[in-house]
VEXDREN-172684 format. One line per 10 residues: number of its first residue (from 1); for each residue x, y, z of N, C-alpha, C. Coordinates in Angstrom, 3 decimals, decimal comma, m for minus. Layout:
N
NUM = X:Y:Z:X:Y:Z:X:Y:Z; ... .
% end
This chain:
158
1 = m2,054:10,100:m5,852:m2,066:8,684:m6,047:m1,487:8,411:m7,412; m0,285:7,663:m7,578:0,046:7,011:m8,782:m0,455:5,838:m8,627; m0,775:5,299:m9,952:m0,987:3,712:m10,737:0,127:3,631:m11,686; 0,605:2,157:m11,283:1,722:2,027:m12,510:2,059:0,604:m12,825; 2,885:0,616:m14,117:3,181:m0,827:m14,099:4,564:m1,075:m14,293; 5,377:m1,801:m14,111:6,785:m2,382:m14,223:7,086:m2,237:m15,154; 8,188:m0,792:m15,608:9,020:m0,043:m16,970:10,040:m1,218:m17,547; 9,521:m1,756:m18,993:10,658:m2,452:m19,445:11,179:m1,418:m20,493; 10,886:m1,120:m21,692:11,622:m0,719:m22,524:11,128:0,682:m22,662; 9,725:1,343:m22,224:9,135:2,549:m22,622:8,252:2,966:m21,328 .
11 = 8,087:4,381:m21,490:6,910:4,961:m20,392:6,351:5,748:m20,883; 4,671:5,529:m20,717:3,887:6,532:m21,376:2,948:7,013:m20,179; 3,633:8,180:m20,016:2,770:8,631:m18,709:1,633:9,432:m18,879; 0,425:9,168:m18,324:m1,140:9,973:m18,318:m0,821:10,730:m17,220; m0,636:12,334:m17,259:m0,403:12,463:m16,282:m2,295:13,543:m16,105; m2,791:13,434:m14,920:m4,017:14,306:m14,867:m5,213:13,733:m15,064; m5,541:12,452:m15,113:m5,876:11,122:m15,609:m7,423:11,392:m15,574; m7,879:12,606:m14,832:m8,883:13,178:m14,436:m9,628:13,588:m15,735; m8,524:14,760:m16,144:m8,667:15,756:m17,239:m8,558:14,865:m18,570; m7,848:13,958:m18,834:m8,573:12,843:m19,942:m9,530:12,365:m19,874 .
21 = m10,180:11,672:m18,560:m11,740:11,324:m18,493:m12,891:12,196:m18,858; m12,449:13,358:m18,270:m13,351:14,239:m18,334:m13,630:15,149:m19,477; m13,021:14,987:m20,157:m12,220:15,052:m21,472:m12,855:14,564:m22,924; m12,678:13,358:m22,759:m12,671:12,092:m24,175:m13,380:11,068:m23,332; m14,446:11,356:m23,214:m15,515:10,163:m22,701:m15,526:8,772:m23,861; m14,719:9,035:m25,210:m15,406:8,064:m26,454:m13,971:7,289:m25,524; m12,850:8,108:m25,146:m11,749:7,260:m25,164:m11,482:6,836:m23,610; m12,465:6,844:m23,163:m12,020:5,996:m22,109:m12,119:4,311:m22,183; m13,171:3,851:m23,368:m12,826:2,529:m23,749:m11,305:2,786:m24,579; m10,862:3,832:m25,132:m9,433:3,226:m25,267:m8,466:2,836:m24,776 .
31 = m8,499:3,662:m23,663:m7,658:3,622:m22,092:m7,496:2,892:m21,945; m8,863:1,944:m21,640:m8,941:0,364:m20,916:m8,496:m0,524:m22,025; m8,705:m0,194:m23,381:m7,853:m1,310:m24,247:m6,321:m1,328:m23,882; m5,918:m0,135:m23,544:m4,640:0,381:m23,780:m3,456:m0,703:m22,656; m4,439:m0,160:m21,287:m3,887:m0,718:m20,320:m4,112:m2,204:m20,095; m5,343:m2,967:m21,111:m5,098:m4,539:m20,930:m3,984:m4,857:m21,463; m3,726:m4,276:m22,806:m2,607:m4,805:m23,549:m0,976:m3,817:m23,366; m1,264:m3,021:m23,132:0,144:m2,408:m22,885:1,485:m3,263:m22,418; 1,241:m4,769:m21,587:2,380:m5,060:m21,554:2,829:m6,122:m23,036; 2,572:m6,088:m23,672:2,339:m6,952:m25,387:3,245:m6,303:m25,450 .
41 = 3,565:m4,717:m25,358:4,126:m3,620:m26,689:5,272:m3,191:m25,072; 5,997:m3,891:m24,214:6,853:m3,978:m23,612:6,398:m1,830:m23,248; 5,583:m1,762:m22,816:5,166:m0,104:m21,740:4,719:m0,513:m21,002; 5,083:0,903:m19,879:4,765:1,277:m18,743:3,957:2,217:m19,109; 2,377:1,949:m18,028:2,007:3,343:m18,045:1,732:3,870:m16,534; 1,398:5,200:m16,365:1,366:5,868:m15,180:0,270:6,522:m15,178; m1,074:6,337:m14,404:m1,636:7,191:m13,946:m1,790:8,028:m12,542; m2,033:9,204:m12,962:m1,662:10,083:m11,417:m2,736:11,019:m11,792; m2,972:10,782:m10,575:m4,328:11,818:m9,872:m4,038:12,343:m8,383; m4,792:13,394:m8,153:m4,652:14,311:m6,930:m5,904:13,264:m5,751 .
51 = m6,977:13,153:m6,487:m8,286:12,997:m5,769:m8,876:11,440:m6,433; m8,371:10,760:m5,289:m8,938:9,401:m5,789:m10,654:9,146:m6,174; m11,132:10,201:m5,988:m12,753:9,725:m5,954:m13,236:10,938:m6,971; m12,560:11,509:m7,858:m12,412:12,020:m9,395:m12,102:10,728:m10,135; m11,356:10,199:m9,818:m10,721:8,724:m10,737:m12,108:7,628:m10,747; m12,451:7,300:m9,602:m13,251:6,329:m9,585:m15,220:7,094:m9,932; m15,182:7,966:m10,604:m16,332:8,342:m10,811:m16,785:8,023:m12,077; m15,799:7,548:m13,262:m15,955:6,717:m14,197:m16,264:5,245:m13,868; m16,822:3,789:m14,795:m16,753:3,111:m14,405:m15,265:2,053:m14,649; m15,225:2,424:m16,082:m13,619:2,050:m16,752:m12,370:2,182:m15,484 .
61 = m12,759:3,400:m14,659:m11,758:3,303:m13,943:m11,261:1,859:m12,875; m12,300:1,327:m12,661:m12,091:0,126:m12,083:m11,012:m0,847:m12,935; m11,812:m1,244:m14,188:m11,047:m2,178:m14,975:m9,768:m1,390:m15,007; m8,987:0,080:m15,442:m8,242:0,331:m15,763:m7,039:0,019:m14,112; m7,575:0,245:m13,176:m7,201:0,041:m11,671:m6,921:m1,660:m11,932; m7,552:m2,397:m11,955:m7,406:m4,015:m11,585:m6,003:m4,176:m12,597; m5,560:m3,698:m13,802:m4,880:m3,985:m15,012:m3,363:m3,189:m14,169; m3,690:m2,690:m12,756:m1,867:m1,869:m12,147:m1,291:m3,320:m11,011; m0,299:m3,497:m11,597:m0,259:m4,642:m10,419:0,810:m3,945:m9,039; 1,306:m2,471:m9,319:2,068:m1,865:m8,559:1,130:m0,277:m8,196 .
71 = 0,690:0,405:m6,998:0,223:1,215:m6,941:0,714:1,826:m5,802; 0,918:3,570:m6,122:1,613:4,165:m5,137:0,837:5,624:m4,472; 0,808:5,733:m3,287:m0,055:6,720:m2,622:1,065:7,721:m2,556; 1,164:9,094:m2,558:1,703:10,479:m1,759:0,907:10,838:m0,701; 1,024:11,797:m0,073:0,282:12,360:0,963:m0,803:12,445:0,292; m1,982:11,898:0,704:m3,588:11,839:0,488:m4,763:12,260:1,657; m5,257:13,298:1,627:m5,927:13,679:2,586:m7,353:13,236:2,316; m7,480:12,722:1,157:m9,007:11,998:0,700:m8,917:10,484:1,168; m8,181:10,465:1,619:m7,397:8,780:1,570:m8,604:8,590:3,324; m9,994:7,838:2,817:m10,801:7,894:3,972:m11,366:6,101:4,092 .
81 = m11,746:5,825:5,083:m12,120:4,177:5,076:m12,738:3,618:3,753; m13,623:4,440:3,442:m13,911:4,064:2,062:m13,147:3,596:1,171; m11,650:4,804:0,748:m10,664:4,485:m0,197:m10,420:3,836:0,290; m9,443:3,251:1,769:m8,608:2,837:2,151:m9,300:0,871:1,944; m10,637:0,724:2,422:m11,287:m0,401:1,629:m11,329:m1,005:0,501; m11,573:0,127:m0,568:m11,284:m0,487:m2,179:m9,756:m0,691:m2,846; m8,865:m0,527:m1,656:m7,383:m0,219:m2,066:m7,058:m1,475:m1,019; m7,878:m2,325:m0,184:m7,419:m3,200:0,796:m6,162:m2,896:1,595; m6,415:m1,143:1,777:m5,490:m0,993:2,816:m6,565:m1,191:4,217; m5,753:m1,348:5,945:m5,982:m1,722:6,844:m6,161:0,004:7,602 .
91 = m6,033:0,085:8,334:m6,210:1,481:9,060:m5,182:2,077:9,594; m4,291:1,498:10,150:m2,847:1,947:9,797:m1,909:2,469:8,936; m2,356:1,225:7,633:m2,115:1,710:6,170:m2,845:3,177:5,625; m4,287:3,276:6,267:m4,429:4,642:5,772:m4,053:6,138:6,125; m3,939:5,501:7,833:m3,031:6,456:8,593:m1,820:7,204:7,639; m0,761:6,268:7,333:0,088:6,125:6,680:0,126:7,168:5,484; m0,978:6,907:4,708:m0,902:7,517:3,572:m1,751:9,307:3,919; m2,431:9,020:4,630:m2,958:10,784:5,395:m2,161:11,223:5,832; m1,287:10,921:6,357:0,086:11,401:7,042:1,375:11,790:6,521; 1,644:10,949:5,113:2,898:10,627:4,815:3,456:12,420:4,125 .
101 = 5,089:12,141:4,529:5,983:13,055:4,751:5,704:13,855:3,092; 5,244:15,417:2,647:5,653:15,497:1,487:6,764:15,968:1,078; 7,207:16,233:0,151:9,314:16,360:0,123:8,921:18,004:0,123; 10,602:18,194:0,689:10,888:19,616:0,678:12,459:19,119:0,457; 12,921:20,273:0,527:14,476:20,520:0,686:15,080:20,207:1,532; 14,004:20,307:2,747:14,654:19,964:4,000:14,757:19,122:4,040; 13,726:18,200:4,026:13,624:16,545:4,125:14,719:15,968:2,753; 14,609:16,332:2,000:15,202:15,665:0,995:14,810:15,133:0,494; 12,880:13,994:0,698:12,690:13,489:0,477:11,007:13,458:0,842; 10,152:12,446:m0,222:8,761:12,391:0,319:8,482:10,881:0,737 .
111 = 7,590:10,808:1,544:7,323:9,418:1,610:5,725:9,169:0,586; 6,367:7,632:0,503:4,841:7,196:m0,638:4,882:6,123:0,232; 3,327:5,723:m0,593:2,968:4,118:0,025:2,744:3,315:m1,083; 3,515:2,239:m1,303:3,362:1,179:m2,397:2,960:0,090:m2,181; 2,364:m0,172:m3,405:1,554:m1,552:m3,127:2,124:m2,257:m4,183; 2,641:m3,608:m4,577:2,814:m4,431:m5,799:2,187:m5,852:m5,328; 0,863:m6,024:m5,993:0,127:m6,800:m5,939:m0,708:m7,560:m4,596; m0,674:m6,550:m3,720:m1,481:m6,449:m1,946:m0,445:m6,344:m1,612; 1,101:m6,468:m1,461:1,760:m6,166:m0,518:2,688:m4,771:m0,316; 2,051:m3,929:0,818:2,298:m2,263:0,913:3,481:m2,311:1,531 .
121 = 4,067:m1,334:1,301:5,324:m0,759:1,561:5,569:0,535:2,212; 5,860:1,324:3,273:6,284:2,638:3,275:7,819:2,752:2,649; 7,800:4,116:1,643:8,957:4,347:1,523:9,832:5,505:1,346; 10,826:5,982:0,726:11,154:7,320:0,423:11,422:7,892:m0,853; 10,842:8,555:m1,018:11,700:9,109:m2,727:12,104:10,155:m3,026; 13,479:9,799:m3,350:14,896:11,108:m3,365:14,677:11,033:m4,813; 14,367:12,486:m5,210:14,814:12,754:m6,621:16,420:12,511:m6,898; 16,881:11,777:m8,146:17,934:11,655:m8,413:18,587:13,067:m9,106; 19,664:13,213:m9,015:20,738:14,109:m9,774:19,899:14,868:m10,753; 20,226:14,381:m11,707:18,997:14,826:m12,867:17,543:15,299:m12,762 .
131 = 17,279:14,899:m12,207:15,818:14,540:m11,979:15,637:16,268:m11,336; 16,164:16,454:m10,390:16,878:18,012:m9,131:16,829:18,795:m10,472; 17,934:18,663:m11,398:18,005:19,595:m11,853:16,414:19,903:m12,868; 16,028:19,339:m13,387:14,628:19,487:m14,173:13,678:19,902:m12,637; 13,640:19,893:m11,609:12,267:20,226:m10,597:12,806:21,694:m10,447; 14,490:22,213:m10,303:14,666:23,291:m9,935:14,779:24,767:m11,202; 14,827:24,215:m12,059:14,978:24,951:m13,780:14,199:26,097:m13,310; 14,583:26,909:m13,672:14,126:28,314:m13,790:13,863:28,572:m15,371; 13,159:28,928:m16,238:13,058:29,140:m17,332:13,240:30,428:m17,441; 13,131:31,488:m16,272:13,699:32,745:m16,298:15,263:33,274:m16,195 .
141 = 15,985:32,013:m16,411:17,051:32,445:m16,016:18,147:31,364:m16,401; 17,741:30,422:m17,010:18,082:28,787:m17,505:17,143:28,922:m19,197; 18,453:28,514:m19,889:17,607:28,269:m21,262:17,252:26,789:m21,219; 16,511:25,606:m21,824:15,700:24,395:m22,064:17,189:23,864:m22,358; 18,226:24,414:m23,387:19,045:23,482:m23,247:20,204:22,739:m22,466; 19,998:23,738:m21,317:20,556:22,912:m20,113:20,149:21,820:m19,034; 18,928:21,803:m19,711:18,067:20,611:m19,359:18,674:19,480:m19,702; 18,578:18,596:m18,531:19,182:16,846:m19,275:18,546:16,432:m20,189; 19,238:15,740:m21,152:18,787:15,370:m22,449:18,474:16,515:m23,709; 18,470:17,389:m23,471:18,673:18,782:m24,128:19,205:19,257:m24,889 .
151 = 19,588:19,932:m25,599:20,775:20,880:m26,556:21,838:19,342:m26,636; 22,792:20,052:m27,797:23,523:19,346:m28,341:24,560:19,256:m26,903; 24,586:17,735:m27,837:26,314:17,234:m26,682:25,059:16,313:m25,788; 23,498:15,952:m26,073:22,954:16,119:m24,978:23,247:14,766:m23,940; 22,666:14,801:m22,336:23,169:13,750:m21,887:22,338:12,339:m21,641; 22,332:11,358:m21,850:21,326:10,107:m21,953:20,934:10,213:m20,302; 19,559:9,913:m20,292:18,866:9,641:m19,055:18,656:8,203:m19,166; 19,236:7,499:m17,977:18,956:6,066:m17,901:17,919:6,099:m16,764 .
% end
């Protein structure tokens, strides 16, 4: 499950959102400051978790949830009437997200389920150009500076 908000000028991604809670209990009131005001200071932030009901075992996690006005499912096998209730998905919609395609090579692609502000979406997501080359890097066999954005000469990621 990603949480996110509409990237204008920056992205600060939480990624493991779990392992910070569980973590920095003082800072989970920072979190929630973070994410009321984060659009002031023109960021995006991203939280991603495996197990939606790790996330919601804090209470902050709620407020920090109400503050995403865009939210996106991957294949979720926790994804049960319960979630699918506090997420005002329908039963189809949860179908959807228990089901949905995860990427391979073959496919080319994974399906997610998006939400921007109650209204869900099925969709697909093709890693771009760049993007391929950073998932496929071998560090055994590829030095870091052939990484995009990397070593000199390096190339801008838009």
């Amino acid at each position: 499950m990603t949480f996110l908000q509409p990237s204008f000028q920056g992205l600060s991604p939480v990624d493991r959102s779990v392992l910070a809670f569980q973590s920095f209990a003082a800072s989970l009131e920072y979190l929630e400051i973070v994410f009321r005001h984060h659009r002031h200071h023109d960021l995006s932030i991203r939280m991603v978790t495996q197990t939606v009901d790790e996330f919601f075992q804090h209470a902050e996690a709620e407020a920090i949830l109400d503050q995403c006005a865009i939210k996106q499912f991957h294949r979720l096998d926790g994804m049960d009437s319960r979630w699918a209730d506090e997420f005002g998905l329908n039963s189809a919609q949860m179908h959807f997200v228990q089901g949905a395609v995860p990427g391979s090579e073959k496919t080319g692609y994974s399906e997610a389920f998006v939400g921007i502000d109650g209204d869900w979406r099925g969709i697909e997501v093709r890693a771009m150009e760049q993007e391929k080359r950073v998932i496929d890097f071998d560090p055994k066999e590829q030095s870091r500076g052939e990484l995009p954005g990397m070593g000199s000469g390096a190339e801008m990621i838009e």
